[in-house]
PDB file of the backbone (N, CA, C, O) and the ligand in Angstrom, with CONECT records:
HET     ZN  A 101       1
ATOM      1  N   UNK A   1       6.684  22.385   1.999  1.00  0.00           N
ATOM      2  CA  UNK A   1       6.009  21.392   1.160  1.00  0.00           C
ATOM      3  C   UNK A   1       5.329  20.360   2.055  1.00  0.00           C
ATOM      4  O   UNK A   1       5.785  20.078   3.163  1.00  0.00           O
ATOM      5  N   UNK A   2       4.171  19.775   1.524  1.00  0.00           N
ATOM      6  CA  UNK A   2       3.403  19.233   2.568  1.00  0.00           C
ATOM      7  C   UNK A   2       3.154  17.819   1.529  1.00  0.00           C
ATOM      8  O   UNK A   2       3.438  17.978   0.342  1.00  0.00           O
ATOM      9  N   UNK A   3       2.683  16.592   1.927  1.00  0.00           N
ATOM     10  CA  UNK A   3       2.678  15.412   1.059  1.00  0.00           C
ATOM     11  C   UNK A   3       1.185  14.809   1.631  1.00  0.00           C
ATOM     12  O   UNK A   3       1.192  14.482   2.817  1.00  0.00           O
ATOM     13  N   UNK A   4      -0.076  14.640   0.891  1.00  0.00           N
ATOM     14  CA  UNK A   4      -0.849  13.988   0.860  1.00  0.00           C
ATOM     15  C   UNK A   4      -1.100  12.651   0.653  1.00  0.00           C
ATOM     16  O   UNK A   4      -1.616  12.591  -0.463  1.00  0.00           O
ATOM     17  N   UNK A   5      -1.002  11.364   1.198  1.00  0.00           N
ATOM     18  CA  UNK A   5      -1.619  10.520   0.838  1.00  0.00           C
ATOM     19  C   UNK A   5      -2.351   9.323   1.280  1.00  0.00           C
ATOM     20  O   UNK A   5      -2.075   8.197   0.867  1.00  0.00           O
ATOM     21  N   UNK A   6      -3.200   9.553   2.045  1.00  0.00           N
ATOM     22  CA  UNK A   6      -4.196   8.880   2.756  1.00  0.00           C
ATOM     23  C   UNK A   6      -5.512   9.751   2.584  1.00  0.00           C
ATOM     24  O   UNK A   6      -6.396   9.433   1.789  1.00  0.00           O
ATOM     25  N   UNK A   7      -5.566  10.800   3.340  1.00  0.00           N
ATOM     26  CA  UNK A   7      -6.773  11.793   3.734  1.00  0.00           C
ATOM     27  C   UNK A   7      -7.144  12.524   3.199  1.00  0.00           C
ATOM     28  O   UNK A   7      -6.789  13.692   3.357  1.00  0.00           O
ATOM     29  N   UNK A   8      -8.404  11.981   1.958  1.00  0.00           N
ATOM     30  CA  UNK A   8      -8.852  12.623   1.090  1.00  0.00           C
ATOM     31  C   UNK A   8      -9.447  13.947   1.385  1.00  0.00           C
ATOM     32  O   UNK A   8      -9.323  14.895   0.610  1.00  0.00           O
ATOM     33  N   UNK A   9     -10.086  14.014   2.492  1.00  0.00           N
ATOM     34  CA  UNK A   9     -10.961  15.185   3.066  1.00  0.00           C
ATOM     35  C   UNK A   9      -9.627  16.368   3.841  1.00  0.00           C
ATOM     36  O   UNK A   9     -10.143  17.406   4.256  1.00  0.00           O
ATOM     37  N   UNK A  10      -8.492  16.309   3.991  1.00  0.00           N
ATOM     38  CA  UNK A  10      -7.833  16.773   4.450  1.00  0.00           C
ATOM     39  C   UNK A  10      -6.948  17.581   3.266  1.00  0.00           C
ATOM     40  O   UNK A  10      -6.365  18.654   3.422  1.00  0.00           O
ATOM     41  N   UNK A  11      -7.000  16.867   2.188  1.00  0.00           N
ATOM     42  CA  UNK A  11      -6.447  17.278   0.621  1.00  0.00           C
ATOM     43  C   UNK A  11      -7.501  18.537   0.371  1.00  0.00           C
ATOM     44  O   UNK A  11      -7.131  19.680   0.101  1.00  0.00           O
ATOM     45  N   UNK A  12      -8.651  18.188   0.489  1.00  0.00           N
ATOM     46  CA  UNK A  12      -9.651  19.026  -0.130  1.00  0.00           C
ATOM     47  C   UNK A  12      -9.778  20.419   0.564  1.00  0.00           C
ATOM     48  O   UNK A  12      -9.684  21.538   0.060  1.00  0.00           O
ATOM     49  N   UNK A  13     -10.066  19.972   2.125  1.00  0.00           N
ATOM     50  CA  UNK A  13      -9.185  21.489   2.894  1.00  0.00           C
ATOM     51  C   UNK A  13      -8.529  22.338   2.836  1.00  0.00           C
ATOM     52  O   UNK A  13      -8.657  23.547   3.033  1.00  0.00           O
ATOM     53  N   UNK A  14      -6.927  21.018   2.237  1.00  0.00           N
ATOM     54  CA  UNK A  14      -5.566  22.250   1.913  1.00  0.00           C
ATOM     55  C   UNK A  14      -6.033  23.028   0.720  1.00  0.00           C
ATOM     56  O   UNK A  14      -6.054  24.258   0.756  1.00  0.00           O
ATOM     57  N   UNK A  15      -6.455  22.267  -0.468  1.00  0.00           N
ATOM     58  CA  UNK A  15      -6.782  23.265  -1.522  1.00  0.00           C
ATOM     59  C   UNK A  15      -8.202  23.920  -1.159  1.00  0.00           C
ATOM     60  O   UNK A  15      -8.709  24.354  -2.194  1.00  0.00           O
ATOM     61  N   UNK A  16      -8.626  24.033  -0.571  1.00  0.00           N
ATOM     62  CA  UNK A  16      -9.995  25.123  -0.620  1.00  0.00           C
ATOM     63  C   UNK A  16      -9.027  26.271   0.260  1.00  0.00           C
ATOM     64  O   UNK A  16      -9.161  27.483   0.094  1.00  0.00           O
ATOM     65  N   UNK A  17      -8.336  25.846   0.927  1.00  0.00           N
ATOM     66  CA  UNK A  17      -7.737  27.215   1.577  1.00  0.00           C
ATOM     67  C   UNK A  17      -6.143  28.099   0.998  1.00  0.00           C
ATOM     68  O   UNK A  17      -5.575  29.039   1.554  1.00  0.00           O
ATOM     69  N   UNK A  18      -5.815  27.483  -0.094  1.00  0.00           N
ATOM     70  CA  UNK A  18      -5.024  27.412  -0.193  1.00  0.00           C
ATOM     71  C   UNK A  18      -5.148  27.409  -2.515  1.00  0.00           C
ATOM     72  O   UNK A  18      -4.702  26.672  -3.395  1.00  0.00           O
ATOM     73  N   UNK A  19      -5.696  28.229  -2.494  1.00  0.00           N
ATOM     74  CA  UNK A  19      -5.981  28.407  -4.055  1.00  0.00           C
ATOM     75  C   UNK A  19      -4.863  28.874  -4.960  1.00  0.00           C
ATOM     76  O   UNK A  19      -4.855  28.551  -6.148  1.00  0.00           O
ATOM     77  N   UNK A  20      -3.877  29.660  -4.399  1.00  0.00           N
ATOM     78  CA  UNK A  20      -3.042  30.470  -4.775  1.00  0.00           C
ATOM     79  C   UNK A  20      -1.285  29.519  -4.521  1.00  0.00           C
ATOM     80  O   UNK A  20      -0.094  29.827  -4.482  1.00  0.00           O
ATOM     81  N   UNK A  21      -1.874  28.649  -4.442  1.00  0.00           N
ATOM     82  CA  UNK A  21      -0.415  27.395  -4.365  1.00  0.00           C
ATOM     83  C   UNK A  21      -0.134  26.227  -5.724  1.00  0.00           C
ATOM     84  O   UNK A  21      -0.654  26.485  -6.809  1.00  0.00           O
ATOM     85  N   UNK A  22       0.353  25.499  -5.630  1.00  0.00           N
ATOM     86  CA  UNK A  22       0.232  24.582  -6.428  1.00  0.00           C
ATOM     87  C   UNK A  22       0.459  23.060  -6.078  1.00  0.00           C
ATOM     88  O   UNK A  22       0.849  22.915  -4.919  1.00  0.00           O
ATOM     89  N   UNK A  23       0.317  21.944  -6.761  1.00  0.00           N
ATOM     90  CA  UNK A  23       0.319  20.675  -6.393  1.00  0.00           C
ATOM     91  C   UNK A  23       0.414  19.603  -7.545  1.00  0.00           C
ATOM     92  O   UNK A  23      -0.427  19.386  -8.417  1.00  0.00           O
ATOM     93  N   UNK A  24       1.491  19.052  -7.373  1.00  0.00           N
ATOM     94  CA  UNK A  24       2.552  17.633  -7.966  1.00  0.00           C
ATOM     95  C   UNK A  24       1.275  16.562  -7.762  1.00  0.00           C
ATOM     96  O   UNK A  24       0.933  16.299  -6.609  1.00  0.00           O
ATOM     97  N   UNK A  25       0.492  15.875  -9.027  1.00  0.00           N
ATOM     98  CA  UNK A  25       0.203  14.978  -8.628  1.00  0.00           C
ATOM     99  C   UNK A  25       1.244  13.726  -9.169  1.00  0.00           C
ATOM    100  O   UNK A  25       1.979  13.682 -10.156  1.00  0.00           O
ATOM    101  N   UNK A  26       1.005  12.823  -8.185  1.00  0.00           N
ATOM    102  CA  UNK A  26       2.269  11.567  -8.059  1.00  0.00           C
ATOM    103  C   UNK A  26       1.711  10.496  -8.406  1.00  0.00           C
ATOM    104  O   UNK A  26       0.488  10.531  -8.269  1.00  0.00           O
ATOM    105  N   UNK A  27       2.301   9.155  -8.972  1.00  0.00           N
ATOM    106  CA  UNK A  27       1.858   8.066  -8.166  1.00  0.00           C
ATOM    107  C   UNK A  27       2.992   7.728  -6.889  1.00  0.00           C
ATOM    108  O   UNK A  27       4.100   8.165  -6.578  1.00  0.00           O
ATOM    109  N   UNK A  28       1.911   6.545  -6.269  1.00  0.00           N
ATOM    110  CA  UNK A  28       2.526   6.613  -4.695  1.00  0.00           C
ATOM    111  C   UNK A  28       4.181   6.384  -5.040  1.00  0.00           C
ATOM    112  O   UNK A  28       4.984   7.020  -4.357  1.00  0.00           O
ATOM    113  N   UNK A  29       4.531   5.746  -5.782  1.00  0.00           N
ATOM    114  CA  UNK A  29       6.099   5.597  -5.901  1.00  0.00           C
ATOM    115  C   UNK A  29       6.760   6.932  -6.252  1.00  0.00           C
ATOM    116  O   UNK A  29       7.990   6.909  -6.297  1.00  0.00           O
ATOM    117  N   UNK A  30       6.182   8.017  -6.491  1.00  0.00           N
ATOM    118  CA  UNK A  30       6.669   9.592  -6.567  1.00  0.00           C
ATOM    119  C   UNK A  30       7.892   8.934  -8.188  1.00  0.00           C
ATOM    120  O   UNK A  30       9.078   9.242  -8.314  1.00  0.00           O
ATOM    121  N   UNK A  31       7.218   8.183  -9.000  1.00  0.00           N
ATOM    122  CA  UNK A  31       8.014   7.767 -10.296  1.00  0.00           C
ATOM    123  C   UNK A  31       8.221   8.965 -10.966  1.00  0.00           C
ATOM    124  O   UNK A  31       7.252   9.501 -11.503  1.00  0.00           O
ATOM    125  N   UNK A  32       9.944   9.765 -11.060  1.00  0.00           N
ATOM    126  CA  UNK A  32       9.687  10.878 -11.804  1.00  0.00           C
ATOM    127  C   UNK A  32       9.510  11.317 -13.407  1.00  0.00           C
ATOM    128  O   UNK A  32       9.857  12.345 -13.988  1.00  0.00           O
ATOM    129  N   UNK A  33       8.693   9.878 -13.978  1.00  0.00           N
ATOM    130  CA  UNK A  33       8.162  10.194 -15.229  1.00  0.00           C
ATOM    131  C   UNK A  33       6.753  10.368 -15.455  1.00  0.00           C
ATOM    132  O   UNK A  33       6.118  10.258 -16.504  1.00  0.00           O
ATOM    133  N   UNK A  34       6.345  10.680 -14.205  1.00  0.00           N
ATOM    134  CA  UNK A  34       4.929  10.830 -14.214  1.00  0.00           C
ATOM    135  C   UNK A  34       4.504  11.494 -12.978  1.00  0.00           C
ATOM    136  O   UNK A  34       3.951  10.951 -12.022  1.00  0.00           O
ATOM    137  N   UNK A  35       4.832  12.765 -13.105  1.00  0.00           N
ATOM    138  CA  UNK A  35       4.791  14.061 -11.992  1.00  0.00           C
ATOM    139  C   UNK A  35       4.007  15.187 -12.870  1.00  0.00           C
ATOM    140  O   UNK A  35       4.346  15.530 -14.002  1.00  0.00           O
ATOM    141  N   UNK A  36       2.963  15.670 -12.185  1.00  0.00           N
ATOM    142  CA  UNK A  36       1.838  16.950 -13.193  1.00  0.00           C
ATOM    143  C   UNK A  36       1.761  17.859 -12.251  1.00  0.00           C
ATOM    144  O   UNK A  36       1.006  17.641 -11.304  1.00  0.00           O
ATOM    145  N   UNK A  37       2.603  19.201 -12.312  1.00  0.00           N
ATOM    146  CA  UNK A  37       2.257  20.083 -11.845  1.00  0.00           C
ATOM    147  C   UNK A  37       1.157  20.855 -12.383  1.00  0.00           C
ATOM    148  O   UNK A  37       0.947  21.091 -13.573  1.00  0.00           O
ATOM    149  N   UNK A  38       0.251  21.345 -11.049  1.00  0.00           N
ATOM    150  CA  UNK A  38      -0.786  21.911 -11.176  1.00  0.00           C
ATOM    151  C   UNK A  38      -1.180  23.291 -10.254  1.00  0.00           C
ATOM    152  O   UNK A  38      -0.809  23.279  -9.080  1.00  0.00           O
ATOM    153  N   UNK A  39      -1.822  24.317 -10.691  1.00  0.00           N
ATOM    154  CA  UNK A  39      -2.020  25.354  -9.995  1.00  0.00           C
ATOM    155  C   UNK A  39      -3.225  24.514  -8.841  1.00  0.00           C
ATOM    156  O   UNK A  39      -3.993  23.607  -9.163  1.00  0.00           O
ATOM    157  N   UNK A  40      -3.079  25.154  -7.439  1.00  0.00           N
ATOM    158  CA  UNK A  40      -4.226  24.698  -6.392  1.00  0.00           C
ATOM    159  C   UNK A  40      -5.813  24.531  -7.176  1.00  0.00           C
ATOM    160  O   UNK A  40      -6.635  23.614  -7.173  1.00  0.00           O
ATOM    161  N   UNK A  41      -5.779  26.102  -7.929  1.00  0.00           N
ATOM    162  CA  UNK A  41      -6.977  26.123  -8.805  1.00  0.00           C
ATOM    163  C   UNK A  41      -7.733  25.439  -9.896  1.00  0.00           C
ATOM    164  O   UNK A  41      -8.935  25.422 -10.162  1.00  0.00           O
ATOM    165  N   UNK A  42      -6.538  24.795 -10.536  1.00  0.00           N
ATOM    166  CA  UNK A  42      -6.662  23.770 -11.506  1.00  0.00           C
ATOM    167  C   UNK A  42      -8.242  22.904 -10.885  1.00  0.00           C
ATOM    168  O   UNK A  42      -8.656  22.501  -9.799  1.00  0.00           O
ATOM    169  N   UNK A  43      -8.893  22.955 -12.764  1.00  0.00           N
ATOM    170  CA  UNK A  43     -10.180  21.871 -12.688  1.00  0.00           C
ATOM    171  C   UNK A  43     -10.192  20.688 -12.689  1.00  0.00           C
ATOM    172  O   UNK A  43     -11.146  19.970 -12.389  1.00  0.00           O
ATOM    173  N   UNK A  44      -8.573  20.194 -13.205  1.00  0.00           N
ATOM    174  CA  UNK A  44      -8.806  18.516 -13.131  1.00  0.00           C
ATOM    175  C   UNK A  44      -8.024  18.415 -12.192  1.00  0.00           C
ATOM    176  O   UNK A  44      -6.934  18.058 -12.640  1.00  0.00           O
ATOM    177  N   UNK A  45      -7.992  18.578 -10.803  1.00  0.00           N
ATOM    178  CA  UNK A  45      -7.500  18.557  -9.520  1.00  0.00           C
ATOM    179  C   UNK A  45      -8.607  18.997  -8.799  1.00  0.00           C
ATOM    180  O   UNK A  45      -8.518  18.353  -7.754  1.00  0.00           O
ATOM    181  N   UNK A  46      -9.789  19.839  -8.705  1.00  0.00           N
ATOM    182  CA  UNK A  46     -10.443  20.055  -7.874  1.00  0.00           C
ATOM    183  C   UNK A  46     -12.310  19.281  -8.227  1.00  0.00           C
ATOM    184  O   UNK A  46     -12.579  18.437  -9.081  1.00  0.00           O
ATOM    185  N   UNK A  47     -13.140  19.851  -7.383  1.00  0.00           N
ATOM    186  CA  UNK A  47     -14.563  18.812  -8.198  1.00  0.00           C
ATOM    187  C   UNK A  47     -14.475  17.698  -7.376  1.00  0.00           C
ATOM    188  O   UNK A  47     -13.958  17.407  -6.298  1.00  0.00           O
ATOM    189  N   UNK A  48     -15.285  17.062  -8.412  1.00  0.00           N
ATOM    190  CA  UNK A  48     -15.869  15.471  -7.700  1.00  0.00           C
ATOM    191  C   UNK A  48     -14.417  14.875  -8.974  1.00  0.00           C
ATOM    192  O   UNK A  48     -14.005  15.260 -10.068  1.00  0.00           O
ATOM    193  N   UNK A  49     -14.180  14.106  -8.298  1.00  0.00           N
ATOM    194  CA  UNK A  49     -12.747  12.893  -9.084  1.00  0.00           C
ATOM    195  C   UNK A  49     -12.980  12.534 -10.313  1.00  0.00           C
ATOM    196  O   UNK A  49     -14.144  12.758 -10.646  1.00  0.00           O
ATOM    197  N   UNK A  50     -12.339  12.072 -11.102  1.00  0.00           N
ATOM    198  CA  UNK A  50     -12.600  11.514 -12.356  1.00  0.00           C
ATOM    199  C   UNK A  50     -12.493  10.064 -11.807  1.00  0.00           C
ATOM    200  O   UNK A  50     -13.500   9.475 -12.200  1.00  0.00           O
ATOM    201  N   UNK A  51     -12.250   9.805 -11.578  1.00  0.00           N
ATOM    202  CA  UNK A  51     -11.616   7.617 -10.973  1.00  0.00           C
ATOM    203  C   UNK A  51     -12.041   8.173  -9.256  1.00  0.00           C
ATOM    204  O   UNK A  51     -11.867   9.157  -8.537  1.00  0.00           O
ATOM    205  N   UNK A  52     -12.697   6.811  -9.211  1.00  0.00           N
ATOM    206  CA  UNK A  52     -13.136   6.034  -8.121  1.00  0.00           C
ATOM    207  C   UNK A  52     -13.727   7.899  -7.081  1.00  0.00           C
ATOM    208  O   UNK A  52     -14.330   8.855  -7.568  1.00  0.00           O
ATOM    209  N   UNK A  53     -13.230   7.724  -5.681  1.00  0.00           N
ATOM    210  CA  UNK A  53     -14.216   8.485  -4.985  1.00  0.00           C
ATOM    211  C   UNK A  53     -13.406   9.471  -4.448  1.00  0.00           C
ATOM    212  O   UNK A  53     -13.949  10.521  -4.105  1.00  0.00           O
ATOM    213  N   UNK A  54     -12.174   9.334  -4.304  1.00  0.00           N
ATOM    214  CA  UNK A  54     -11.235   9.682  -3.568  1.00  0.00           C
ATOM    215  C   UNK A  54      -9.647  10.491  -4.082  1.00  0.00           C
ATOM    216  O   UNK A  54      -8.856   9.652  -4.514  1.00  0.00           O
ATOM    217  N   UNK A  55      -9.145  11.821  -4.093  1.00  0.00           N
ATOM    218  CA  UNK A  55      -8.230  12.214  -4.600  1.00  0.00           C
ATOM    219  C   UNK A  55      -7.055  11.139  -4.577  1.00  0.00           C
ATOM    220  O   UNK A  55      -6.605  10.519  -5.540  1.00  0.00           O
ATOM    221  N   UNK A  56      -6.663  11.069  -3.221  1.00  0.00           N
ATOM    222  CA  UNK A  56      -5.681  10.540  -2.854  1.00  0.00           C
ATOM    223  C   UNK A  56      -5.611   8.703  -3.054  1.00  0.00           C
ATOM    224  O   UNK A  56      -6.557   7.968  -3.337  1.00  0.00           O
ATOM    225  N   UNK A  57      -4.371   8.364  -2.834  1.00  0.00           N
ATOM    226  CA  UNK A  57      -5.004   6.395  -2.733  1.00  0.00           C
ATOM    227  C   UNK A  57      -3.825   6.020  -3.723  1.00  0.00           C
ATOM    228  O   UNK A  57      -2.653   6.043  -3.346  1.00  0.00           O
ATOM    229  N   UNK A  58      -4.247   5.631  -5.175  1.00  0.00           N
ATOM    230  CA  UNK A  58      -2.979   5.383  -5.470  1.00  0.00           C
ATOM    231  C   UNK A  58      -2.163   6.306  -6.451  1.00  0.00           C
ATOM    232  O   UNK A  58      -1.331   5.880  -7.253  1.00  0.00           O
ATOM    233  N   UNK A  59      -2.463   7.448  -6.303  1.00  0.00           N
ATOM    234  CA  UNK A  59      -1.795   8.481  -6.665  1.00  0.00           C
ATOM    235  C   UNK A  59      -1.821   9.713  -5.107  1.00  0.00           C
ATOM    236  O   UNK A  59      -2.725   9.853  -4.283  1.00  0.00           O
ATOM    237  N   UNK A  60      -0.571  10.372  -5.180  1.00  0.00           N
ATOM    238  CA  UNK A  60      -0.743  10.743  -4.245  1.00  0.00           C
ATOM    239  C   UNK A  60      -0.782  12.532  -4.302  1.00  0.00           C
ATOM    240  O   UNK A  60      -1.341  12.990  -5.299  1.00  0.00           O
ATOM    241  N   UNK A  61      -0.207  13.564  -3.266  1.00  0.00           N
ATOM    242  CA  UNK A  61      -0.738  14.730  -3.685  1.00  0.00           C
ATOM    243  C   UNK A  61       0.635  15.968  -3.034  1.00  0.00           C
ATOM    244  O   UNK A  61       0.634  16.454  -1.903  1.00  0.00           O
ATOM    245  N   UNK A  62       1.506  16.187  -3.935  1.00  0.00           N
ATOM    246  CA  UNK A  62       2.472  17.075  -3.459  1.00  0.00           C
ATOM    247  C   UNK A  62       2.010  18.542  -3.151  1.00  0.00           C
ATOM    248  O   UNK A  62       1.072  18.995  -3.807  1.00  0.00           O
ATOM    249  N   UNK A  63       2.620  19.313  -2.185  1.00  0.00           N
ATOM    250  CA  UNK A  63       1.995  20.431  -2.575  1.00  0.00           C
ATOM    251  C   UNK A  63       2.066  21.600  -1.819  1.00  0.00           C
ATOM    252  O   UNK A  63       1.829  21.299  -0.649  1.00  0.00           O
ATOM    253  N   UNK A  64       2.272  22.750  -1.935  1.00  0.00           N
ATOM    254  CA  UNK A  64       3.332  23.809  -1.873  1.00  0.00           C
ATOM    255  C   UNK A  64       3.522  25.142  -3.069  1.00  0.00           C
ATOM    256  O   UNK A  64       2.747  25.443  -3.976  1.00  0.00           O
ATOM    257  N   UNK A  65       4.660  25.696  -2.742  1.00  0.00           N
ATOM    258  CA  UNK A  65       5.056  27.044  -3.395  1.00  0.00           C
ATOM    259  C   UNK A  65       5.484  26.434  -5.295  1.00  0.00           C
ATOM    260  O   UNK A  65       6.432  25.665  -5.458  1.00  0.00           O
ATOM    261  N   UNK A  66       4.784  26.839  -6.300  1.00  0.00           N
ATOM    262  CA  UNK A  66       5.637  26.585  -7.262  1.00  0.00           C
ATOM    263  C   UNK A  66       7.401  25.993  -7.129  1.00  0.00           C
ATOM    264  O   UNK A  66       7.932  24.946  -7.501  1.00  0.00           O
ATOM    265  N   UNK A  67       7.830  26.978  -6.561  1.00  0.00           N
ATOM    266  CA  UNK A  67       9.416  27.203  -6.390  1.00  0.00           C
ATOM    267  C   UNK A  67       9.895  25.994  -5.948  1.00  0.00           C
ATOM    268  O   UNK A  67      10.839  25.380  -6.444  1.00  0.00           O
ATOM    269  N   UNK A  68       9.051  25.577  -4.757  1.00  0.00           N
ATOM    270  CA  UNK A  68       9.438  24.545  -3.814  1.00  0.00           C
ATOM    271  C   UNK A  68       9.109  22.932  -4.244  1.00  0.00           C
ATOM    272  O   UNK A  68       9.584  21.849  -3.904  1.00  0.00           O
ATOM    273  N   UNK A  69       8.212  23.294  -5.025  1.00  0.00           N
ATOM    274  CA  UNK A  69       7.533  22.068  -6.064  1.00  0.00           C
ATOM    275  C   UNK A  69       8.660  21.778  -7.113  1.00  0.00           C
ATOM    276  O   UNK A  69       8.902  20.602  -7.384  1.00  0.00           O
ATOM    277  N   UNK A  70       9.136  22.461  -7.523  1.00  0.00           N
ATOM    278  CA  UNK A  70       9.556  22.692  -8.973  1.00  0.00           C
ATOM    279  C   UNK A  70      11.397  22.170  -8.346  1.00  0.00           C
ATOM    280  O   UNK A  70      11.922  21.315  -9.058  1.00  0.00           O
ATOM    281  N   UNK A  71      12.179  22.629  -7.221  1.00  0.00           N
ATOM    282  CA  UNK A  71      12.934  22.163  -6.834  1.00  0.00           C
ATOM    283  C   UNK A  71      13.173  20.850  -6.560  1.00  0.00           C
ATOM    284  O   UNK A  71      14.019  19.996  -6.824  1.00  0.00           O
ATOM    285  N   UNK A  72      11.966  20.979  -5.830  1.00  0.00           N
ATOM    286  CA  UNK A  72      11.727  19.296  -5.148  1.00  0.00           C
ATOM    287  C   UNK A  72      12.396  18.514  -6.164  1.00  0.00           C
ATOM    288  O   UNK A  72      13.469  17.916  -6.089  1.00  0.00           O
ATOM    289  N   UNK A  73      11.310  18.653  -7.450  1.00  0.00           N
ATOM    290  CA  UNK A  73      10.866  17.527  -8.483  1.00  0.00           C
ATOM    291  C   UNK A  73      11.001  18.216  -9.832  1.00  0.00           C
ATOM    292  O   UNK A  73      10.091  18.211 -10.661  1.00  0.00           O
ATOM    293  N   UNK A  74      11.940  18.691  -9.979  1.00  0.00           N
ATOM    294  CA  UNK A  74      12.148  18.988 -11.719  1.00  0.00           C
ATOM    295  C   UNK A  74      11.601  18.414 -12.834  1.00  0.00           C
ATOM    296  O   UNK A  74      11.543  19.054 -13.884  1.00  0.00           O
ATOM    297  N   UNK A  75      11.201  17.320 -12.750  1.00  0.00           N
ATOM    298  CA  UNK A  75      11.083  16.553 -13.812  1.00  0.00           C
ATOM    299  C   UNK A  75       9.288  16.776 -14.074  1.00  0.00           C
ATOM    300  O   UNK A  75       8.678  16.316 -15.039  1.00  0.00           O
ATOM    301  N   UNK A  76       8.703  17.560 -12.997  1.00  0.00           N
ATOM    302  CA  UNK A  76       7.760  18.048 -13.051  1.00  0.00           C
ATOM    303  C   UNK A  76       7.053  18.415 -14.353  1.00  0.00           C
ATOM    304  O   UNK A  76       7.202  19.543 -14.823  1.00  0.00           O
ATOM    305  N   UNK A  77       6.192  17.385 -15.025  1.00  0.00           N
ATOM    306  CA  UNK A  77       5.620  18.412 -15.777  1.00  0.00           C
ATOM    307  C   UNK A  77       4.499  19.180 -16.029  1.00  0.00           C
ATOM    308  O   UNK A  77       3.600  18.933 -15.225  1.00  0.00           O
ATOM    309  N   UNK A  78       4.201  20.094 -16.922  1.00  0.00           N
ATOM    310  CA  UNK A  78       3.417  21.935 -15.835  1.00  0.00           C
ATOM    311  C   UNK A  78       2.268  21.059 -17.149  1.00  0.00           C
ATOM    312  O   UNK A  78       2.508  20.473 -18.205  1.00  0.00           O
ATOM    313  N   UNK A  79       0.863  21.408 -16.300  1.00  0.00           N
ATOM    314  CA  UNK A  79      -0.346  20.694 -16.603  1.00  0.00           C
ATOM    315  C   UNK A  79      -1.284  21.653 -17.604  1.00  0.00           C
ATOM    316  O   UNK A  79      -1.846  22.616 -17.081  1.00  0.00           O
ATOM    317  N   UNK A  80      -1.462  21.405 -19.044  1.00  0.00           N
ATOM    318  CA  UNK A  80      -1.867  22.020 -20.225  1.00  0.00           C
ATOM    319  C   UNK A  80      -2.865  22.745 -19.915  1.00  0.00           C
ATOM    320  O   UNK A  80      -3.132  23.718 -20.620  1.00  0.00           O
ATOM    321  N   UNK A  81      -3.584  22.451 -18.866  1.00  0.00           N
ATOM    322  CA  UNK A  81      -4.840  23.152 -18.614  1.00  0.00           C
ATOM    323  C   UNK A  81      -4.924  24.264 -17.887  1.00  0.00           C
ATOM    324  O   UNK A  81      -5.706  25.173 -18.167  1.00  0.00           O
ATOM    325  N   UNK A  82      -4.038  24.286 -16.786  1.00  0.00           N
ATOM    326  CA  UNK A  82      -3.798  25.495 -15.851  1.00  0.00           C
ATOM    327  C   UNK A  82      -2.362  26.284 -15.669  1.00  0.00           C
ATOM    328  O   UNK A  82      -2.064  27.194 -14.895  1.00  0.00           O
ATOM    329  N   UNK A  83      -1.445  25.478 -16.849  1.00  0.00           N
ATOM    330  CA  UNK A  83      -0.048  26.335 -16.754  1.00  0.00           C
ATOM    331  C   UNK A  83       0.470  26.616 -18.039  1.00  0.00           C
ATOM    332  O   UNK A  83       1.516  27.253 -18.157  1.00  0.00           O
TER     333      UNK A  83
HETATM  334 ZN    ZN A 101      -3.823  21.664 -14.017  1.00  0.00          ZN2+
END
């Protein structure tokens, strides 16, 4: 499991190479009532941002094997659009 949160252009990397994974978005306090698991592929995770310019900042970017996601952070919940 790998944790994003500074380097927006470094986020965008992991998921362009990395399609077939998935990713916890957080806020920075990793609060576990507000954890969205998402496939790498997912549309409202990839694109130009919805808010401001930048993935990362004050939400941050978990991200890894389902399995390893889903251990981590149970409280995970799986995102209507891609799960
Ligand atoms: Zn999704």
């Amino acid at each position: 499991m790998k944790r994003f949160t500074e380097d927006s252009g470094a986020y965008e990397h992991w998921l362009a190479d990395n399609q077939d994974q998935y990713v916890i978005n957080a806020e920075r306090s990793l609060n576990p009532n507000n954890l969205m698991l998402h496939r790498a592929s997912c549309r409202t995770i990839n694109g130009t941002p919805t808010r401001g310019t930048t993935w990362v900042g004050s939400y941050v970017k978990l991200v890894g094997t389902r399995a390893e996601l889903e251990t981590e952070h149970p409280t995970a919940r799986a995102c209507l659009w891609c799960l």
